[in-house]
DSSP file (Angstrom, degrees, kcal/mol; ACC not computed):
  #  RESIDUE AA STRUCTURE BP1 BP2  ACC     N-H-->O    O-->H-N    N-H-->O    O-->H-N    TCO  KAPPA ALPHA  PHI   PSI    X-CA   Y-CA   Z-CA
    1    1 A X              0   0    0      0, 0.0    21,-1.1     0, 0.0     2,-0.5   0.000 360.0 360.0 360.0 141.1  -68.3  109.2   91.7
    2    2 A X  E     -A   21   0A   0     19,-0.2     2,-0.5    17,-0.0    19,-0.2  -0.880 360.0-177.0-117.5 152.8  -71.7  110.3   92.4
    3    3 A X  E     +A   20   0A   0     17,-3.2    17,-1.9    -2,-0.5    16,-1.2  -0.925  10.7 173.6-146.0 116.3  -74.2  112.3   90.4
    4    4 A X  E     -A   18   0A   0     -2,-0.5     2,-0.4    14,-0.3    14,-0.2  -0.887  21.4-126.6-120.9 153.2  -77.6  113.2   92.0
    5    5 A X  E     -A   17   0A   0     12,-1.5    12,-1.7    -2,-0.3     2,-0.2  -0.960  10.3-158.2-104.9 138.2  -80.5  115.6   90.4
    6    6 A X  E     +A   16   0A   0     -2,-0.4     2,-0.3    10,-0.3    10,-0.2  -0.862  25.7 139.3 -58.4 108.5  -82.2  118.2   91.4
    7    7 A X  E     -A   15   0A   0      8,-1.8     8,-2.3    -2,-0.2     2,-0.4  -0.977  51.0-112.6-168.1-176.0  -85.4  119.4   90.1
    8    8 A X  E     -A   14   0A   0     -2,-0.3     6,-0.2     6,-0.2     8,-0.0  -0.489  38.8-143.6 -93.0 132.6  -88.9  120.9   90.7
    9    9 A X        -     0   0    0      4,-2.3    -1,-0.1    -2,-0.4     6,-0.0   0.158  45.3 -86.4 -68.6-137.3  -91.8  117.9   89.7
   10   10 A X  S    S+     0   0    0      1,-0.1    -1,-0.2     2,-0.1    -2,-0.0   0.310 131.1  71.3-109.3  16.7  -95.1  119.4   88.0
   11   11 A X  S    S-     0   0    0      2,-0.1    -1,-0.1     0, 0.0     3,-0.1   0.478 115.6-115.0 -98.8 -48.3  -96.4  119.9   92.0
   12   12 A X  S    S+     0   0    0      1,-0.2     2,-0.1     0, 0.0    -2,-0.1   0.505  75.8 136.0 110.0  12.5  -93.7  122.9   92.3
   13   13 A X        -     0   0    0      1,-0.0    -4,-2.3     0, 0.0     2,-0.5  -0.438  56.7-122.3 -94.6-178.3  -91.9  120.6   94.9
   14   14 A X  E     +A    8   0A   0     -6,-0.2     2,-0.4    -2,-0.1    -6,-0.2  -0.880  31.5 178.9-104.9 138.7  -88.1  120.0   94.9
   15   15 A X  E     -A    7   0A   0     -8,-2.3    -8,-1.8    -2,-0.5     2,-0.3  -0.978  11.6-163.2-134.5-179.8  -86.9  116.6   94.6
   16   16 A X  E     +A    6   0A   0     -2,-0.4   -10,-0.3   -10,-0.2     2,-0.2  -0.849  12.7 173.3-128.1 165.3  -83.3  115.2   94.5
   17   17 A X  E     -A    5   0A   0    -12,-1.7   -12,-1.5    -2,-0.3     2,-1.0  -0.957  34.9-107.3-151.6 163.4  -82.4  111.8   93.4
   18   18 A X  E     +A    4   0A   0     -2,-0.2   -14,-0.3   -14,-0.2     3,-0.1  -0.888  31.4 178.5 -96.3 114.4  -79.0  109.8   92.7
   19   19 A X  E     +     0   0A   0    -16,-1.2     2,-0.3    -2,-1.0   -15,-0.2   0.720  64.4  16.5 -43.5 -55.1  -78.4  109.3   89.0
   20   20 A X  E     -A    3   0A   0    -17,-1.9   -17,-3.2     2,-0.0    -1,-0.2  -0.996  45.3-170.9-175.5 140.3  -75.4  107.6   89.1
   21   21 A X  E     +A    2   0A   0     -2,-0.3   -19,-0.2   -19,-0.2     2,-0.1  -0.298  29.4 177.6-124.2  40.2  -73.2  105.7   91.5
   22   22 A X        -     0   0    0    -21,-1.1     2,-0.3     1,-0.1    -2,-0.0  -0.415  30.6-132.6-106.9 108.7  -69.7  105.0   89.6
   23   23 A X        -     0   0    0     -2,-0.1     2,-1.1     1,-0.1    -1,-0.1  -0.359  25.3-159.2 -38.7 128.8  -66.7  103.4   91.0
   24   24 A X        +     0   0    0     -2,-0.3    -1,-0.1     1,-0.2     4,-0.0  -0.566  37.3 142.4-121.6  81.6  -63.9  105.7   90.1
   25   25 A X        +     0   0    0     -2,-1.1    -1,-0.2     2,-0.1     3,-0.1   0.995  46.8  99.9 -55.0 -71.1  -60.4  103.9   90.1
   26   26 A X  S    S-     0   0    0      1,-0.1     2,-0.1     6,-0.1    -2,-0.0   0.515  95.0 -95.0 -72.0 148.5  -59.0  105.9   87.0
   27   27 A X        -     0   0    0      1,-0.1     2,-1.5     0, 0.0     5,-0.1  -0.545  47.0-102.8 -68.2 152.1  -56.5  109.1   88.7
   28   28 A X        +     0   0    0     -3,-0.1    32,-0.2    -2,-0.1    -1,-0.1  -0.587  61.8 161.8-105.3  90.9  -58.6  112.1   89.0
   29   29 A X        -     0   0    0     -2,-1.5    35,-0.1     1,-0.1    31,-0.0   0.055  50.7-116.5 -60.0 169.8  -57.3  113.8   86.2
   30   30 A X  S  > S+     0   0    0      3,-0.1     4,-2.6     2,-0.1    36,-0.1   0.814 122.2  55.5 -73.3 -36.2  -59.5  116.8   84.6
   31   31 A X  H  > S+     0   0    0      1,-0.3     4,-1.9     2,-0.2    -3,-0.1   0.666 101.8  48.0 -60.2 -64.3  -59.5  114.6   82.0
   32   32 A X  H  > S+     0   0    0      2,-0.3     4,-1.2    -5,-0.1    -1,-0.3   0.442 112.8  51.1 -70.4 -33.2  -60.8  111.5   83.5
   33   33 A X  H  > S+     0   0    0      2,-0.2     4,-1.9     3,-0.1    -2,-0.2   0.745 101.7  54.3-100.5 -52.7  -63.6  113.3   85.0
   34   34 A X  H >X S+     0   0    0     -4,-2.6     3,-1.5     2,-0.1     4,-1.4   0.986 108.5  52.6 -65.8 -62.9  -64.9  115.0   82.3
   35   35 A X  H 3X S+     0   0    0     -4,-1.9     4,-1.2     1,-0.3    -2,-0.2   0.706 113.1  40.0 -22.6 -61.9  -65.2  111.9   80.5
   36   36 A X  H 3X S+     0   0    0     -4,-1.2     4,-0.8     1,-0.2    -1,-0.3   0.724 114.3  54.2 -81.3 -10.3  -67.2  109.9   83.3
   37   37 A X  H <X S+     0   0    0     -4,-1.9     4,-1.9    -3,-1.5     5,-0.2   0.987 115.5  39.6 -40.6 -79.2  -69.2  112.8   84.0
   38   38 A X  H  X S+     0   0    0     -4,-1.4     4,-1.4     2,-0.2    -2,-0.2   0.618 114.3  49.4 -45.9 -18.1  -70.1  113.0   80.3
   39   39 A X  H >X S+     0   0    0     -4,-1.2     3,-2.4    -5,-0.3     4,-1.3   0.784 115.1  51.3 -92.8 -84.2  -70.5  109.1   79.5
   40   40 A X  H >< S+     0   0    0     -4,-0.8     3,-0.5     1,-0.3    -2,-0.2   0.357 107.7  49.3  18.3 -90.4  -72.8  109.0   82.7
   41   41 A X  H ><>S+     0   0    0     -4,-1.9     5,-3.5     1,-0.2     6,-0.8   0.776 117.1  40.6 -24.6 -62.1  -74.9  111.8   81.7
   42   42 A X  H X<5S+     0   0    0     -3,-2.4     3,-0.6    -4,-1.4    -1,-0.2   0.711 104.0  62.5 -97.3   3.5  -75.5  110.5   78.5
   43   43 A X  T <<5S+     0   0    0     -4,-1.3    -1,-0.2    -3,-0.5    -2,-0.2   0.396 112.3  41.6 -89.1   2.8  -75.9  106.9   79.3
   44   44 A X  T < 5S-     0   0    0     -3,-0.8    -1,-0.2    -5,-0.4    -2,-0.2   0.131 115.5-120.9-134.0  38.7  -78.9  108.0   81.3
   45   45 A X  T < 5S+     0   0    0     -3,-0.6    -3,-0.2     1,-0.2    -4,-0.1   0.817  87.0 101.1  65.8  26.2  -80.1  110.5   78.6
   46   46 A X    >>< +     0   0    0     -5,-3.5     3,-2.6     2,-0.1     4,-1.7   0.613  40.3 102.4-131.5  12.4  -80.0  113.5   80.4
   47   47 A X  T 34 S+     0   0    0     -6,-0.8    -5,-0.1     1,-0.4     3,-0.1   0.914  90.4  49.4 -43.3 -57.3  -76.5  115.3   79.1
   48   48 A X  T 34 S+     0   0    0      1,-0.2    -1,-0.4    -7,-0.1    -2,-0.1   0.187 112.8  47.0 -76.9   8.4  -78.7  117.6   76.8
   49   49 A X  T <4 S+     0   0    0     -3,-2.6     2,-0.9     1,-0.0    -2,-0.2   0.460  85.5  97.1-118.2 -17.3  -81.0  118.5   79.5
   50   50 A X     <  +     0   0    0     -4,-1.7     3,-0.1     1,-0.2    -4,-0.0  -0.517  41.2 176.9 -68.3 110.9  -78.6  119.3   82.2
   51   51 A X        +     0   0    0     -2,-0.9    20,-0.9     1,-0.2     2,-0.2   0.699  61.0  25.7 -88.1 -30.0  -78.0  123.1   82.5
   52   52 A X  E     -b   71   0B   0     18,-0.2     2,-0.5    20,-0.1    20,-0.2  -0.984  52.0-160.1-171.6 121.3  -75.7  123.1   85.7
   53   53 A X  E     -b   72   0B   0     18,-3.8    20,-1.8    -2,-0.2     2,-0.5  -0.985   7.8-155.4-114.8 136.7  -73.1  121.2   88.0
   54   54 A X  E     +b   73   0B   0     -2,-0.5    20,-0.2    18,-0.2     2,-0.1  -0.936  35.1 132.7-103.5 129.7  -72.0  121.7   91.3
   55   55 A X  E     -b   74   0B   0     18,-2.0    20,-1.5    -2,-0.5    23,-0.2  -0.303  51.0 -62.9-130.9-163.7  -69.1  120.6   92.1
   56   56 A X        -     0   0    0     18,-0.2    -1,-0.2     1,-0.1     6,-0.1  -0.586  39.5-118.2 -76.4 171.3  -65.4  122.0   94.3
   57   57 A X        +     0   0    0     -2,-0.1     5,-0.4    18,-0.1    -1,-0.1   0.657  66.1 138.9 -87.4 -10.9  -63.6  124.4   93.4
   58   58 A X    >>  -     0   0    0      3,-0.1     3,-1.8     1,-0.1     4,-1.8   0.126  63.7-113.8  12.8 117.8  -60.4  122.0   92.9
   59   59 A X  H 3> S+     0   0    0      1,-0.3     4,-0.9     2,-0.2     5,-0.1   0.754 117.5  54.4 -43.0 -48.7  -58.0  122.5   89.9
   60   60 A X  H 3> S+     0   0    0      2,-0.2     4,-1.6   -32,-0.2    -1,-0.3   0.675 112.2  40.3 -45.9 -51.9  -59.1  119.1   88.5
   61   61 A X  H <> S+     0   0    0     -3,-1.8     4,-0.8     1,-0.2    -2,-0.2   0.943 112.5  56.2 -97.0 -42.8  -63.1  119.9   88.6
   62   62 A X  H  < S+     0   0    0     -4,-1.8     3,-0.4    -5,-0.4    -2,-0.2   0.839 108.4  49.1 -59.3 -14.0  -62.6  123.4   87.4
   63   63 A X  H >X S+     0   0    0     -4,-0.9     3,-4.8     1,-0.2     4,-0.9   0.922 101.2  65.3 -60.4 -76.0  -60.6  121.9   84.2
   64   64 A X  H 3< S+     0   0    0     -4,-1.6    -1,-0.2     1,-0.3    -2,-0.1   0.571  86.4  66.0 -29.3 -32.7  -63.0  119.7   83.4
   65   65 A X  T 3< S+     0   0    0     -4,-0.8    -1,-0.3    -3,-0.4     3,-0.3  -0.044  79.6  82.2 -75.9   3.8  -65.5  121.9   82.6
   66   66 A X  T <4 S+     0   0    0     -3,-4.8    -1,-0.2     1,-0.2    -2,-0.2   0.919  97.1  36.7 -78.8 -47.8  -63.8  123.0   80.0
   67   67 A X  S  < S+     0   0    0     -4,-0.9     2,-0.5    -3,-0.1    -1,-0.2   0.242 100.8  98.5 -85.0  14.3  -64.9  120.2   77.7
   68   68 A X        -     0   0    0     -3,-0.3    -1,-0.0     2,-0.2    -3,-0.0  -0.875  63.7-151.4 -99.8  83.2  -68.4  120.0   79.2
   69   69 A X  S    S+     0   0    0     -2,-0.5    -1,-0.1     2,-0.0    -4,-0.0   0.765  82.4  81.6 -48.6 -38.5  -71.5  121.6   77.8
   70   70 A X  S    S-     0   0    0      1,-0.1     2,-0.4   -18,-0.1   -18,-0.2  -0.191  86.6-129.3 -34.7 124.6  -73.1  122.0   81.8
   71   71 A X  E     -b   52   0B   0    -20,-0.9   -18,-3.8     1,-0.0     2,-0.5  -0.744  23.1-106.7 -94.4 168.4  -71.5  125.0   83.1
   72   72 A X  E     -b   53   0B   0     -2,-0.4   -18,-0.2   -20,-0.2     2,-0.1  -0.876  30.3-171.8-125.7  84.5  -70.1  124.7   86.1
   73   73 A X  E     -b   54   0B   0    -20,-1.8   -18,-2.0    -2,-0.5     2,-0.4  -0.327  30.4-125.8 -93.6 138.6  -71.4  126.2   90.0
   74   74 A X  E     -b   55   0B   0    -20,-0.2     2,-0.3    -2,-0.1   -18,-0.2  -0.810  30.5-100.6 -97.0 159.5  -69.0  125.8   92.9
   75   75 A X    >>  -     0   0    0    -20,-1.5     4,-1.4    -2,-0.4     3,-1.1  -0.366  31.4-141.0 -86.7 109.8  -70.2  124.1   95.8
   76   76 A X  H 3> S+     0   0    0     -2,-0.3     4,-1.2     1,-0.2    -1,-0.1   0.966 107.1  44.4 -18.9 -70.3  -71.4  126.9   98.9
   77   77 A X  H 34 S+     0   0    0      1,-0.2    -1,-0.2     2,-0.2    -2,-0.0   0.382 111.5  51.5 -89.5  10.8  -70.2  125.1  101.3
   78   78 A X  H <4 S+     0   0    0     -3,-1.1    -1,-0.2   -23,-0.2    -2,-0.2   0.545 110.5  51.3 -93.1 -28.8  -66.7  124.2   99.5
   79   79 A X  H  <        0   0    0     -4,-1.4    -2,-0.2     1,-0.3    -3,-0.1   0.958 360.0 360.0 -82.0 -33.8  -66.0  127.8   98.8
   80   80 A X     <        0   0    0     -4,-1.2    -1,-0.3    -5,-0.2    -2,-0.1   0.565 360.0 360.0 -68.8 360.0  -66.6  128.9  102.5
């Protein structure tokens, strides 16, 4: 699993970076997913600043979100 951010520096530019790089065995459960999102997130401190994920629309990632404080954007180019 990957998790990159997005955000604007103190310049007003955009930058992205990858946060997290996970091997993801575990079945991808809703379950399963919220979990390693969330342990992620808060093992690099940013759980409580993260306003928004985009993700698919898949049964599996919308589920997930249940248990998530991030709400939850579907992906443009997933939805097309």
């Amino acid at each position: 699993m990957c998790l990159t951010g997005h955000y604007i520096n103190s310049d007003s530019k955009l930058n992205s970076k990858v946060l997290s790089f996970t091997i993801f065995p575990e079945r991808h459960t809703s379950e399963n997913i919220s979990y390693t999102i969330k342990k992620q997130l808060k093992r690099l401190q940013v759980y409580e600043k993260t306003h928004a994920i985009t993700c698919d629309g898949a049964s599996n990632m919308r589920k997930s979100f249940n248990t998530l404080k991030p709400k939850r954007l579907q992906c443009l180019g997933h939805k097309l």
